[in-house]
C-alpha positions in Angstrom: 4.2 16.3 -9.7 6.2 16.6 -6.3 7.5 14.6 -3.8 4.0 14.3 -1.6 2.2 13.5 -4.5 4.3 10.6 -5.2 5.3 9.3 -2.1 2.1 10.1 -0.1 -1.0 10.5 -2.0 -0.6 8.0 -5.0 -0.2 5.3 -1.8 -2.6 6.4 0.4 -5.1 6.1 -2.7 -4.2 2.2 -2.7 -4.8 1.8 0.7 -8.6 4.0 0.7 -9.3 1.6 -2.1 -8.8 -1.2 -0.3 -10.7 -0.5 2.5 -13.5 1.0 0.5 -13.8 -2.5 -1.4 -13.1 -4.6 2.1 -16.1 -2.9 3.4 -17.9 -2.8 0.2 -21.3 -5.3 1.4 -21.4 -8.5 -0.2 -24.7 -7.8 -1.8 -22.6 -5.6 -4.3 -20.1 -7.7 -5.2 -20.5 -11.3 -3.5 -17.9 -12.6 -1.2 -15.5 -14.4 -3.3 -14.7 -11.5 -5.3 -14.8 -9.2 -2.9 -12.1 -11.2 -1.1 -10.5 -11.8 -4.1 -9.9 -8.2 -5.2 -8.8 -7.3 -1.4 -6.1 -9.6 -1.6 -5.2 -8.6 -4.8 -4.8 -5.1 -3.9 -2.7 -6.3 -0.9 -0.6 -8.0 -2.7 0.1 -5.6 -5.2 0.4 -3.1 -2.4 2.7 -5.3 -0.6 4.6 -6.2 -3.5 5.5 -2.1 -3.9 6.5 -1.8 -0.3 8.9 -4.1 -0.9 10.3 -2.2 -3.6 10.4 1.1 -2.1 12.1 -0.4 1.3 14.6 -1.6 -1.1 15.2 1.8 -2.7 15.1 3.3 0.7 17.2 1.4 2.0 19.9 1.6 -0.7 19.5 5.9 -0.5 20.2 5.7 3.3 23.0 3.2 2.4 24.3 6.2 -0.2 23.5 9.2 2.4 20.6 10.4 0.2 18.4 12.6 2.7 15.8 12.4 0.4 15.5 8.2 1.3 12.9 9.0 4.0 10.2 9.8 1.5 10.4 6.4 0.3 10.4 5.0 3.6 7.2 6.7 4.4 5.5 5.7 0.7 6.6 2.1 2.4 4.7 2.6 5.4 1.9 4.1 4.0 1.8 0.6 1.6 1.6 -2.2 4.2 -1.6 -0.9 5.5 -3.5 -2.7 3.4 -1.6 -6.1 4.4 -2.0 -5.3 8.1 -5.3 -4.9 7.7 -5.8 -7.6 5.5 -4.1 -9.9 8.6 -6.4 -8.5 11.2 -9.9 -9.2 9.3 -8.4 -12.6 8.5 
């Protein structure tokens, strides 16, 4: 697998699966679960932008040019907590 897969599409996939299951109707799943399981996800998601800032950070501290992919997996990851703060 390469670097796009990894740092772009794996979190990308977190954040369509959020949003899928924030706009899932509550018919499907009922509210409370529904809720549940988007917070979840944003924490989770959250929780691994942390991480990769840290790694990202630590490569730009080394001079790693290759540090920018994890800034933009971080990014890409706190979609889902954004978006969780504007629906709130």
């Amino acid at each position: 697998m390469n670097r796009i897969t990894y740092h772009l599409t794996i979190p990308s996939i977190i954040a369509v699966v959020f949003f899928i299951i924030a706009t899932t109707p509550v018919e499907v799943l009922g509210c409370r679960t529904r809720g549940l399981i988007a917070v979840l996800i944003a924490l989770i998601s959250g929780l691994a932008a942390l991480g990769t800032a840290i790694v990202g950070t630590k490569g730009r501290m080394r001079g790693d040019a290759e540090a920018i992919w994890w800034v933009a997996s971080s990014i890409i990851l706190i979609i889902p907590i954004i978006a969780l703060i504007i629906m709130a």
